[in-house]
C-alpha positions in Angstrom: -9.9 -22.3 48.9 -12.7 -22.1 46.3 -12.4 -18.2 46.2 -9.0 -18.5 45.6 -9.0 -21.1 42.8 -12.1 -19.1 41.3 -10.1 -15.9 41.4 -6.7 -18.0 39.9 -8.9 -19.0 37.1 -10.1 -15.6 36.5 -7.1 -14.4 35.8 -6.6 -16.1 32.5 -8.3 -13.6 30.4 -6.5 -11.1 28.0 -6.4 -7.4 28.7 -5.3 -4.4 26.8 -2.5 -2.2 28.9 -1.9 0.7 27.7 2.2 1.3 27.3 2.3 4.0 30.6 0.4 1.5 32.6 2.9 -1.0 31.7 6.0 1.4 32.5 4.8 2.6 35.8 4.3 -1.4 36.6 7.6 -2.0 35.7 9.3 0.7 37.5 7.0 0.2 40.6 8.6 -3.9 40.7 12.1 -2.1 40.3 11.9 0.4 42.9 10.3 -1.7 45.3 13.1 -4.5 44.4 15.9 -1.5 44.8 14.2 -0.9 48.8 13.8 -4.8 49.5 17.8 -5.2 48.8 18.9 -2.3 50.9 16.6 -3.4 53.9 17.1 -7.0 53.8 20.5 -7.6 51.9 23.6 -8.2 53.9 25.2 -5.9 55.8 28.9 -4.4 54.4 31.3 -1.9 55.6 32.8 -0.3 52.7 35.8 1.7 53.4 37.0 4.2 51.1 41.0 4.6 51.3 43.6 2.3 51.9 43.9 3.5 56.0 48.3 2.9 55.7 48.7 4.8 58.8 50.3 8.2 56.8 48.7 10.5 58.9 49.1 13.8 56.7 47.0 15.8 58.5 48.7 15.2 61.4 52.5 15.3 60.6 51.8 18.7 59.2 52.6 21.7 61.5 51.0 24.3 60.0 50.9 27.0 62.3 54.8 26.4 62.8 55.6 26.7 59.1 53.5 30.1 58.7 55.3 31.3 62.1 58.6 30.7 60.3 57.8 32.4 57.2 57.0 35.4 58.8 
């Protein structure tokens, strides 16, 4: 516990950064924080489209139509 309240205490001294140092710290905490969310954020299932039951793909004979036009 002394080593830990020694090294708290040490930390109250000032320090020159240089502006790089400080950017690459920054975007280190956001990129890790960007991983962290996907991994341990809730799970969702998105789905893209409304699902109606159209079903254009399937109503659509296009072999027939190209038979026809022939």
């Amino acid at each position: 516990m002394r080593k830990i309240k020694d090294f708290w205490e040490s930390l109250d001294g000032a320090a020159a950064v240089s502006k790089r140092e400080l950017f690459l710290g920054m975007l280190s905490c956001v990129l890790a924080g960007i991983v962290f969310g996907v991994f341990f954020g809730p799970k969702k299932t998105s789905i893209i489209g409304s699902h109606n039951g159209c079903g254009n793909s399937s109503c659509c004979n296009c072999e027939d139509e190209q038979e026809q036009s022939e």
